[in-house]
N, CA, C and O atoms as a MOPAC input file, in Angstrom:
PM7 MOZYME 1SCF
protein

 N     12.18100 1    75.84200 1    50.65600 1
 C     12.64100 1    75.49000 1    49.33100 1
 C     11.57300 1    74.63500 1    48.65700 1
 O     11.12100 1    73.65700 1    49.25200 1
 N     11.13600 1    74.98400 1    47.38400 1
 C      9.83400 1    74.14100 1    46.75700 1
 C     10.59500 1    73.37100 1    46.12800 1
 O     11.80800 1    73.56500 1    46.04300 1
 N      9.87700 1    72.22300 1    45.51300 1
 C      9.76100 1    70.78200 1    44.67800 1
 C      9.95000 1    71.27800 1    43.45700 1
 O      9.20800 1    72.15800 1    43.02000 1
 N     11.29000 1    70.61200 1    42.53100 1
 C     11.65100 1    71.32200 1    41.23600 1
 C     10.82700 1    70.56100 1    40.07800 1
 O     10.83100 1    69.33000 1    40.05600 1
 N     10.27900 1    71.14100 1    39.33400 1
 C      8.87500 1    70.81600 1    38.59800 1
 C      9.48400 1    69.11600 1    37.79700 1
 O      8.51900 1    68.36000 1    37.68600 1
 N     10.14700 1    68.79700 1    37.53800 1
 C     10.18400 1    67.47600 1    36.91400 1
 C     10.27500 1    66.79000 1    38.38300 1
 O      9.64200 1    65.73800 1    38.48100 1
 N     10.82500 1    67.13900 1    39.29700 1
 C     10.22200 1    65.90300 1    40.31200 1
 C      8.93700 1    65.65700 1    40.54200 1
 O      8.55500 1    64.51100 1    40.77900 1
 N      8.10500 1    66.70700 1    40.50000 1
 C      6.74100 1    66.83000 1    41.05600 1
 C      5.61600 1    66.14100 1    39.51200 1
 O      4.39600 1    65.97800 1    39.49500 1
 N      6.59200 1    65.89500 1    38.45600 1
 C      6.28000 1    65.19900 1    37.49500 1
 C      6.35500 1    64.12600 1    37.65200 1
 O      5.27000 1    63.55200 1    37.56000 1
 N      7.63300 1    63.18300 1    37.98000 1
 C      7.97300 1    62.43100 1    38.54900 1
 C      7.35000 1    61.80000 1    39.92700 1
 O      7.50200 1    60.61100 1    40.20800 1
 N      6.95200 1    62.31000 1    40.38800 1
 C      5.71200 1    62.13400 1    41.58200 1
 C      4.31100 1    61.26200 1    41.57600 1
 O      3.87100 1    60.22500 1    42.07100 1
 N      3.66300 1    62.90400 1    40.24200 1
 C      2.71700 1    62.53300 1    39.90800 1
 C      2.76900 1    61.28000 1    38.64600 1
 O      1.63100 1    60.85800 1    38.44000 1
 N      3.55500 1    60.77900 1    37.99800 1
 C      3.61800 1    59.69400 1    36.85300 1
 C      3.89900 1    58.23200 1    37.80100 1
 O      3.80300 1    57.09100 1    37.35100 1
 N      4.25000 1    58.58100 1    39.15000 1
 C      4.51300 1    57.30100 1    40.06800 1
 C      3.00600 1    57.14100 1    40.64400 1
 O      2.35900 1    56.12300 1    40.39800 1
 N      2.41100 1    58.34500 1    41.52800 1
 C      1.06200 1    58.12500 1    42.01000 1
 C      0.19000 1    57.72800 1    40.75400 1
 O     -0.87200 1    57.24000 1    41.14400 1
 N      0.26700 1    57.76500 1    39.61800 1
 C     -0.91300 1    57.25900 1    38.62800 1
 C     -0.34900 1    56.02400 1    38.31700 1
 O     -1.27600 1    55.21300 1    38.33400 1
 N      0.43000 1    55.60900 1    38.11200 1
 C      1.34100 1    54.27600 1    38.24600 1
 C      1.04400 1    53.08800 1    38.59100 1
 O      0.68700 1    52.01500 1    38.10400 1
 N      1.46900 1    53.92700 1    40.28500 1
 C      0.38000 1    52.94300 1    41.29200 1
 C     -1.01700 1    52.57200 1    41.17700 1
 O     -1.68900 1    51.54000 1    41.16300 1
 N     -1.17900 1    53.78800 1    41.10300 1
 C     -3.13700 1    53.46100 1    41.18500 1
 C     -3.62600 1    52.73500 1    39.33400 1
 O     -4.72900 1    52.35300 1    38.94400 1
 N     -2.60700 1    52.77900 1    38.75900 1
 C     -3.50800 1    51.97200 1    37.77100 1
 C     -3.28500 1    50.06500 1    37.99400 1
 O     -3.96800 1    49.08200 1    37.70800 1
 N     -1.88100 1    50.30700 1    38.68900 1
 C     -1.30000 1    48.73300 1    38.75900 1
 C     -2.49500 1    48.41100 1    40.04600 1
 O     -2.87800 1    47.24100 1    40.08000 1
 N     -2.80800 1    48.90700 1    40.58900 1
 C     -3.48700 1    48.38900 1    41.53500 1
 C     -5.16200 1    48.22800 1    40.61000 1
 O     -5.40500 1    47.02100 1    40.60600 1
 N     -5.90100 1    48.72100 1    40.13900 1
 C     -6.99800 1    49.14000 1    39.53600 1
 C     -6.72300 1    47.71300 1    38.82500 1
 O     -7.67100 1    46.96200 1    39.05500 1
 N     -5.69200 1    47.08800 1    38.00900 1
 C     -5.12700 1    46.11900 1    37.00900 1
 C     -4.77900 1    44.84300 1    37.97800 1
 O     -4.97600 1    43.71800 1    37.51900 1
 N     -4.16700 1    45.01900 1    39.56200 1
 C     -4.37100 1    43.81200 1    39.80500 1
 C     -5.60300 1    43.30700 1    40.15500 1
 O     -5.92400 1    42.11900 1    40.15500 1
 N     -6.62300 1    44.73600 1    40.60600 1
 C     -8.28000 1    43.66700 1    40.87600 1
 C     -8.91000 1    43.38900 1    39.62300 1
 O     -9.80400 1    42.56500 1    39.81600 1
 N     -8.81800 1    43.76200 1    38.27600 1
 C     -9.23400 1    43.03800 1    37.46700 1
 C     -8.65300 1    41.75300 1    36.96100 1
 O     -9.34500 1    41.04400 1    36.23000 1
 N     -7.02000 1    41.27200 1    37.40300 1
 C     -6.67100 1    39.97800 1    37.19900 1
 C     -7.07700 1    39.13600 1    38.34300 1
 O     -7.08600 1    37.91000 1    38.23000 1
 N     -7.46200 1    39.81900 1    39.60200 1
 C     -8.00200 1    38.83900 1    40.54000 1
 C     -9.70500 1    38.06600 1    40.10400 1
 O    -10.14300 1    36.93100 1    40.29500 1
 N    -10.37100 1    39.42200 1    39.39800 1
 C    -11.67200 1    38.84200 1    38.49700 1
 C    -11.34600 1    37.96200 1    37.86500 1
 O    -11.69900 1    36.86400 1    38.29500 1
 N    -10.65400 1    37.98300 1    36.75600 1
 C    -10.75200 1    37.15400 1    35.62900 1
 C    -10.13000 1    35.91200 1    36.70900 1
 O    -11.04900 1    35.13400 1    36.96600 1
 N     -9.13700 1    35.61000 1    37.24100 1
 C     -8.89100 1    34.95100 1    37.63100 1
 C     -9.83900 1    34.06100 1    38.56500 1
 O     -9.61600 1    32.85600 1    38.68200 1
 N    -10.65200 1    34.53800 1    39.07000 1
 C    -12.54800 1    34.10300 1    39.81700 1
 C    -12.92000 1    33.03200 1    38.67800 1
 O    -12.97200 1    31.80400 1    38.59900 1
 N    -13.13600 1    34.06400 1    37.89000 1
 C    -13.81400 1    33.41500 1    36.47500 1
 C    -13.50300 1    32.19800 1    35.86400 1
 O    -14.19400 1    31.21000 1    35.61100 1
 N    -11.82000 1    32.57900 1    35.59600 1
 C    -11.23000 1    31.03600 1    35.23800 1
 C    -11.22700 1    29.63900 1    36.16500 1
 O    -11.15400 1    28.46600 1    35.79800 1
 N    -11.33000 1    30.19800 1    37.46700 1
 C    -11.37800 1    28.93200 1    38.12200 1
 C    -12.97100 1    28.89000 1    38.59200 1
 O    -13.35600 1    28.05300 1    39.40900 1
 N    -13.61700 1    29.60400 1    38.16100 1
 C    -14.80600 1    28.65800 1    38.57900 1
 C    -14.92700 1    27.90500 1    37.08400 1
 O    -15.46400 1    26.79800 1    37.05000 1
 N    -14.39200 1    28.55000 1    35.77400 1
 C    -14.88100 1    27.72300 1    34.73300 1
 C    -14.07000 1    26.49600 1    34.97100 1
 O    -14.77500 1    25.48800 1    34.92000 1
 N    -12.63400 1    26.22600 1    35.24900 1
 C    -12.11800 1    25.15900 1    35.75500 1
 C    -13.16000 1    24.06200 1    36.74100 1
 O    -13.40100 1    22.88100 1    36.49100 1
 N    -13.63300 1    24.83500 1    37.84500 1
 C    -14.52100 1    23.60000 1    38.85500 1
 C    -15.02800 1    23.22200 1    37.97100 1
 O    -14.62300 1    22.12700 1    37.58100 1
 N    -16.22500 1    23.91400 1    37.12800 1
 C    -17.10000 1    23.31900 1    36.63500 1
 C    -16.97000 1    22.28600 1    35.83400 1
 O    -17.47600 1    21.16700 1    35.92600 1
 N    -16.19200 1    22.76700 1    34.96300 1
 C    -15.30500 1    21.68200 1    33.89200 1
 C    -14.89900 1    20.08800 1    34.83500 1
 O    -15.11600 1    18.91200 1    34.53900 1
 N    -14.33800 1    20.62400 1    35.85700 1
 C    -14.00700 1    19.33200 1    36.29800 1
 C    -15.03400 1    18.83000 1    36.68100 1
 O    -15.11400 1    17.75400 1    36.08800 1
 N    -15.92000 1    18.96400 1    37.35300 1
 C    -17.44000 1    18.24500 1    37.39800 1
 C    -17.72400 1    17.85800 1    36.21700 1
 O    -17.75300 1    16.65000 1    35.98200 1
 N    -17.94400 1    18.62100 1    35.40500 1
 C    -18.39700 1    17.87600 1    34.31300 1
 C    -17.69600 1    16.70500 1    33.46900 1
 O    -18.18800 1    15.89400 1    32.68500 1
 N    -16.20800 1    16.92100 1    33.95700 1
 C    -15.28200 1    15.87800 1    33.02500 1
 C    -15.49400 1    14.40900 1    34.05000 1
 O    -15.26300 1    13.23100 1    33.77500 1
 N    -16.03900 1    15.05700 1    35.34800 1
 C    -15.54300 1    13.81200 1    36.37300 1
 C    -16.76700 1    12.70700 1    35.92700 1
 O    -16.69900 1    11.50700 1    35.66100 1
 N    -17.84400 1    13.59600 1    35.96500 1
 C    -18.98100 1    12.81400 1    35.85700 1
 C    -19.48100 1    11.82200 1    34.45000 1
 O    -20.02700 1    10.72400 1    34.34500 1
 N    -19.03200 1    12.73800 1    33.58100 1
 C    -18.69600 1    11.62500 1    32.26900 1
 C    -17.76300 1    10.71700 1    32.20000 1
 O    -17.85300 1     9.67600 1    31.54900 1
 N    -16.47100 1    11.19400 1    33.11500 1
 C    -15.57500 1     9.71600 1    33.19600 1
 C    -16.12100 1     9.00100 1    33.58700 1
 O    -16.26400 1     7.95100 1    32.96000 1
 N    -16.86600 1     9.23700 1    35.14100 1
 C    -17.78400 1     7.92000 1    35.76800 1
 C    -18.25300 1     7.47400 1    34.82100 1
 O    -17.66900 1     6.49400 1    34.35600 1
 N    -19.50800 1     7.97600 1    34.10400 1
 C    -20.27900 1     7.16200 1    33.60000 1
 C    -20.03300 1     6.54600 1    32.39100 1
 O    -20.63400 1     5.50400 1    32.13200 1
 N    -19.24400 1     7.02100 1    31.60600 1
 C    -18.99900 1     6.80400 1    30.24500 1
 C    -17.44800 1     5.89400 1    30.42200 1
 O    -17.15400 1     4.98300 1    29.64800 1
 N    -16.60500 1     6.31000 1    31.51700 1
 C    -15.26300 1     5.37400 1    31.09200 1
 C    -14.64600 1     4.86500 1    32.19000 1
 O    -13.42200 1     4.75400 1    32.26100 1
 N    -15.32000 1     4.58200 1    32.96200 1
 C    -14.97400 1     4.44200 1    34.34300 1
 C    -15.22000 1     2.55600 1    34.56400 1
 O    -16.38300 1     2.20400 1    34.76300 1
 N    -14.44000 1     1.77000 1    34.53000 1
 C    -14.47900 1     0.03300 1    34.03200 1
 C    -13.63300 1    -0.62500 1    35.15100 1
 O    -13.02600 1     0.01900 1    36.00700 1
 N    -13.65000 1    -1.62100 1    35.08000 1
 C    -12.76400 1    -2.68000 1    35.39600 1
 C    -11.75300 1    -3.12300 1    35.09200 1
 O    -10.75700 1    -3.36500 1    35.77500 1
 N    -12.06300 1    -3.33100 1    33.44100 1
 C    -11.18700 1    -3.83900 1    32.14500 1
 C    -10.21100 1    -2.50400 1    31.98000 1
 O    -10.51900 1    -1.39000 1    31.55700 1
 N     -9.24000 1    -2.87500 1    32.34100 1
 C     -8.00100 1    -2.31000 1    32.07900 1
 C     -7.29000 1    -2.62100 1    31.05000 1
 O     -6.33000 1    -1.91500 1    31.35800 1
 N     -6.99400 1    -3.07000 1    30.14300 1
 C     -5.70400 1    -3.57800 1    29.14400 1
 C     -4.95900 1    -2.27400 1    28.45200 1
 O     -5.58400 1    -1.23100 1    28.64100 1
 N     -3.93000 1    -2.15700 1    27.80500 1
 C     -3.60300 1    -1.12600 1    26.60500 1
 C     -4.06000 1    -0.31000 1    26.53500 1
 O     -3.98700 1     0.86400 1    26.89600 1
 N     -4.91300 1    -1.26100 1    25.73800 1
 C     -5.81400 1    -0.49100 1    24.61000 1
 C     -6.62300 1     0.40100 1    25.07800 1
 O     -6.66700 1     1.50000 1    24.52600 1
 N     -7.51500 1     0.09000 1    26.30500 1
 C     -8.48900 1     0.59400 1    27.08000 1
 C     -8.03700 1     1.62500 1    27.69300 1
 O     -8.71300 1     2.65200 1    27.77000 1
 N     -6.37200 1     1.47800 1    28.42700 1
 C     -5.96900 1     2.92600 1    28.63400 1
 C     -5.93900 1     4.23400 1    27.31400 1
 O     -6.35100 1     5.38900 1    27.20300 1
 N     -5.25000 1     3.31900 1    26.53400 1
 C     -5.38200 1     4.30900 1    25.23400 1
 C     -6.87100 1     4.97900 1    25.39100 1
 O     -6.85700 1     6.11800 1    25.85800 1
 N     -7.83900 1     4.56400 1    25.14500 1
 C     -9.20600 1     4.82200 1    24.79200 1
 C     -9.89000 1     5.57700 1    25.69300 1
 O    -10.97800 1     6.12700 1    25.52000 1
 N     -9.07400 1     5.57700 1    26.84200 1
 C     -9.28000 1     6.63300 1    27.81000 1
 C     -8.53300 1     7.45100 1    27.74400 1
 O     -9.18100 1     8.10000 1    26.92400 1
 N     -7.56900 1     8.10800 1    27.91600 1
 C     -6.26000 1     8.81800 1    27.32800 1
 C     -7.08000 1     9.41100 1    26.28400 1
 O     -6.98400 1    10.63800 1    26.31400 1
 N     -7.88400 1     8.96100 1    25.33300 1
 C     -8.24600 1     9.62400 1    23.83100 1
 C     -9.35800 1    10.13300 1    24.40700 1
 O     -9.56900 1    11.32600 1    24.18600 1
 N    -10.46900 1     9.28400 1    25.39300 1
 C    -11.69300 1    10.44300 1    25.43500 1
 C    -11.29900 1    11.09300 1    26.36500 1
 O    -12.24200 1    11.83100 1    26.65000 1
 N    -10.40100 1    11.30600 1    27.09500 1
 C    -10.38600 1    12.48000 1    28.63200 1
 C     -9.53200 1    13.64400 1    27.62400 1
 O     -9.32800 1    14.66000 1    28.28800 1
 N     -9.19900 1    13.71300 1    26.76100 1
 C     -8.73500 1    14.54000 1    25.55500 1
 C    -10.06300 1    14.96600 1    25.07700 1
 O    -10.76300 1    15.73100 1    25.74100 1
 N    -10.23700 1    14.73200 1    24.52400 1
 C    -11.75000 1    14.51000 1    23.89800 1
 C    -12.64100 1    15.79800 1    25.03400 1
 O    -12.76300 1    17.02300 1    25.01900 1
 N    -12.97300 1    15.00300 1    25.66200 1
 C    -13.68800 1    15.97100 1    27.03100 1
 C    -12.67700 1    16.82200 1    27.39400 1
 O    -12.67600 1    16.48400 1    28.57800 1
 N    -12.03900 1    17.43700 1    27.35000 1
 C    -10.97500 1    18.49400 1    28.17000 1
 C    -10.31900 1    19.61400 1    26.61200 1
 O     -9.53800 1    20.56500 1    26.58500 1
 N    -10.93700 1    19.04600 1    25.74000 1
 C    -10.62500 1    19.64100 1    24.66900 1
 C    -11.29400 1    21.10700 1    24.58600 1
 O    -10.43800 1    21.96200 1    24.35800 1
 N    -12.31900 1    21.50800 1    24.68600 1
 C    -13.76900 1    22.48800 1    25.12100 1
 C    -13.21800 1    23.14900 1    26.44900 1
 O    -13.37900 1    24.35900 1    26.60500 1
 N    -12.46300 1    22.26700 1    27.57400 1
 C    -12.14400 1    23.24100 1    28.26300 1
 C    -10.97800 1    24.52100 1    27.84100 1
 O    -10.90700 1    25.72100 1    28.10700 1
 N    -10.12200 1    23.53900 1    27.03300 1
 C     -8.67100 1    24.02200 1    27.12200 1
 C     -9.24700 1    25.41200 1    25.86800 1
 O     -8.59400 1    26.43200 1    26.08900 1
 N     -9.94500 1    25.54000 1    25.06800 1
 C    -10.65100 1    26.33500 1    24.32300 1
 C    -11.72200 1    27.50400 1    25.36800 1
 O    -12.15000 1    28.65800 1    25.33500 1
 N    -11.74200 1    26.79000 1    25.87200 1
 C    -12.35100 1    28.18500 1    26.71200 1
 C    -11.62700 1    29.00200 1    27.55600 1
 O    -11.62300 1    30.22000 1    27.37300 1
 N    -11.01800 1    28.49000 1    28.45100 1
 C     -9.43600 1    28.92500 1    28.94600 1
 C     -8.68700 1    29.94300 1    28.01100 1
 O     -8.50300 1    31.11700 1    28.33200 1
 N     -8.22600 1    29.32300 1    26.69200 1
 C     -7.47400 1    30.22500 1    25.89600 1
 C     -8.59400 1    31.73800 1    25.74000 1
 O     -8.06000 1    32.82800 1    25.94500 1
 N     -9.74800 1    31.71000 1    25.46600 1
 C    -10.69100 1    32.47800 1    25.00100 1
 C    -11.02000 1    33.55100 1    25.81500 1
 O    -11.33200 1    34.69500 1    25.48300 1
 N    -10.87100 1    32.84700 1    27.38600 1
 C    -11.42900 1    34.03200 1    28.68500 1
 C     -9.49300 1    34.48500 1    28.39300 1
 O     -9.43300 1    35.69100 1    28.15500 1
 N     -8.23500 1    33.90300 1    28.37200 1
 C     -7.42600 1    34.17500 1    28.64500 1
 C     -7.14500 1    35.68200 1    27.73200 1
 O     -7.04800 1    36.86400 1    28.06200 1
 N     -7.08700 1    35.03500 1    26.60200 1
 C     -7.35000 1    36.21900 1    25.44300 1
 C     -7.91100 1    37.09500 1    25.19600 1
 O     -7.37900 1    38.00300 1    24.55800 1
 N     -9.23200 1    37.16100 1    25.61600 1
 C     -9.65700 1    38.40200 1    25.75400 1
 C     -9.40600 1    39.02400 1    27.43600 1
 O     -9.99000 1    40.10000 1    27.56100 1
 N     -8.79900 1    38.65700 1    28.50700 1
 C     -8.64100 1    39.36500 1    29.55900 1
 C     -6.78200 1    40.08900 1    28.74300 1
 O     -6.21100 1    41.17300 1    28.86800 1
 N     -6.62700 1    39.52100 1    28.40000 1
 C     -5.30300 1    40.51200 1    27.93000 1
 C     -5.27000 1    41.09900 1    27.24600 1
 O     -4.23400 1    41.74600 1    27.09300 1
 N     -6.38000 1    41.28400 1    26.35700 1
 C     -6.47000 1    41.96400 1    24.89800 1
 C     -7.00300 1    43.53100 1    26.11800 1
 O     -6.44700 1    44.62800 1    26.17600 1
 N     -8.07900 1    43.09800 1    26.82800 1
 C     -9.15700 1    44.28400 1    27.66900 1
 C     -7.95900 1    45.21000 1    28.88200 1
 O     -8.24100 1    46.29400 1    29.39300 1
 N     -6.68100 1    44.46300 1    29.11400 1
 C     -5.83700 1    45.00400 1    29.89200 1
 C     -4.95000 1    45.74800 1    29.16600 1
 O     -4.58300 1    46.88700 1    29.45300 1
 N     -4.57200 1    45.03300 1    28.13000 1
 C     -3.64200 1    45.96600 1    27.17600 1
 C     -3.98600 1    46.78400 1    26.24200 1
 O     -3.05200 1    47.26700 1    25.60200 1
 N     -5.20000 1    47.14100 1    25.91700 1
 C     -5.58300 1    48.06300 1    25.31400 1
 C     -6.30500 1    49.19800 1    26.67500 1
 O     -6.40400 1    50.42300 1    26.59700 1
 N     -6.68000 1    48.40600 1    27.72000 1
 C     -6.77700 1    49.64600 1    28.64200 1
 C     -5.33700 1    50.65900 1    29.18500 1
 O     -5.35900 1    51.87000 1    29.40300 1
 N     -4.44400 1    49.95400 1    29.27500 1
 C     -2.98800 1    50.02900 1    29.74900 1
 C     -2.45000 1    50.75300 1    28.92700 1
 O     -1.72400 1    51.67400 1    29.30100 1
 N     -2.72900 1    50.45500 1    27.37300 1
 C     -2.37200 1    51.78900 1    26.54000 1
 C     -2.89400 1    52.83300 1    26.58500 1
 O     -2.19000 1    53.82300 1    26.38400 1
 N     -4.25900 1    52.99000 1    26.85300 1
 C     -4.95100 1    54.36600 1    27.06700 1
 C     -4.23000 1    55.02900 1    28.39300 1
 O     -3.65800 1    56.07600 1    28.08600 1
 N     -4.14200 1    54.78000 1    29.41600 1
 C     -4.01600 1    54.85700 1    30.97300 1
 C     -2.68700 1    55.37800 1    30.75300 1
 O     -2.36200 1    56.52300 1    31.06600 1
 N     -1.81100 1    54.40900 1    30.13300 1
 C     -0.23200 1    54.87100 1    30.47800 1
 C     -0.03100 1    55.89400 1    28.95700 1
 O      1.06600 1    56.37500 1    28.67000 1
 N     -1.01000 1    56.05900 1    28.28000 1
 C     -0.59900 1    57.72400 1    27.04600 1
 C     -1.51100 1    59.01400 1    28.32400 1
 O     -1.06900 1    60.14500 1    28.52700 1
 N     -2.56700 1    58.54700 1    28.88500 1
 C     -2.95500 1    59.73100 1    29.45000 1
 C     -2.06300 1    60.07300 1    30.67300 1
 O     -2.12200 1    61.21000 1    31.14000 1
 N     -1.15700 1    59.04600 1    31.26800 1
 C     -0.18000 1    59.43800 1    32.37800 1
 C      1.02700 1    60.30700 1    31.66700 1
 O      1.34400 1    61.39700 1    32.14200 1
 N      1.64800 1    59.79700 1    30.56700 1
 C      2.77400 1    60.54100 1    30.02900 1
 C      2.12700 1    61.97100 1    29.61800 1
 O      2.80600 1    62.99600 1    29.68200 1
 N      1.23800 1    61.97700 1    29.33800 1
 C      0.81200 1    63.37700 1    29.09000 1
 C      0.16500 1    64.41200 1    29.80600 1
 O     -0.10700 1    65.52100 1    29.34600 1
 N     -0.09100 1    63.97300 1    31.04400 1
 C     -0.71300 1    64.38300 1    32.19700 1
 C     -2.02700 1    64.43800 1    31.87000 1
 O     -2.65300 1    65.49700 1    31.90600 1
 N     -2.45100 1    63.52400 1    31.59100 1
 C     -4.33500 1    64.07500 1    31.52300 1
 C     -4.44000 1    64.70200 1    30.57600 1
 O     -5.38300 1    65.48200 1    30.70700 1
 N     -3.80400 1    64.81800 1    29.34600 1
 C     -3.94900 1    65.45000 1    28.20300 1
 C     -3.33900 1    66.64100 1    28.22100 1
 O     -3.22800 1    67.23500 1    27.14800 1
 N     -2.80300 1    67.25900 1    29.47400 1
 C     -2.52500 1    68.63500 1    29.29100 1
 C     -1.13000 1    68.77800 1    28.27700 1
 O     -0.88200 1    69.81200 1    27.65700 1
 N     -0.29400 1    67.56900 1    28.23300 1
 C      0.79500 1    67.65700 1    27.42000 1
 C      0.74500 1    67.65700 1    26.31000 1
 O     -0.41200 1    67.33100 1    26.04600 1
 N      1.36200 1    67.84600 1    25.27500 1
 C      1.45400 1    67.79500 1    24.11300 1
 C      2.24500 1    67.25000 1    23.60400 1
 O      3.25900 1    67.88600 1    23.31600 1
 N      2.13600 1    65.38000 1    23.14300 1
 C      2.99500 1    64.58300 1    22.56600 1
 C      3.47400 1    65.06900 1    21.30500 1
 O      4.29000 1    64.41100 1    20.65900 1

């Protein structure tokens, strides 16, 4: 007894499925590389200007304030780059994801939407 043609549709729209979700989780494991090395770095760089630039004795208020305002200050450039790698890794997934999942509904073009 053979495979009745919408299962074997059904088959094939699961095997491309898979293989794109998989293809899609190693590019969020990239970007995800990416973001945290831009994170280390950032933190090196935020650590080392705290040392040198705000790193005291003198504690009062105010001085917390003034730290509070520059560790803002410095972390501001990160949180902008973050959004930027974030944004364009979703813009590059979801416009791939639309191509991928119109050429699955249609089988490789052979269908006719």
């Amino acid at each position: 007894m053979g495979t009745a043609p919408q299962d074997l549709l059904n088959i094939y729209w699961l095997g491309r499925q898979i293989a794109w979700r998989y293809k899609l989780d190693a590019y969020d494991n990239e970007v995800l590389k990416r973001i945290q090395g831009s994170l280390a770095t950032a933190r090196r760089e935020i650590q080392l200007k705290f040392e040198a630039q705000l790193l005291r004795t003198d504690w009062s208020a105010s001085r917390a304030e003034e730290v509070l305002y520059a560790l803002d200050e410095l972390t501001q450039g990160v949180r902008l780059t973050l959004a930027d790698q974030i944004g364009e890794a979703a813009g590059f997934a979801g416009q791939h994801s639309l191509a991928e999942h119109s050429d699955i509904l249609s089988v490789g073009g052979a269908a006719v939407m």
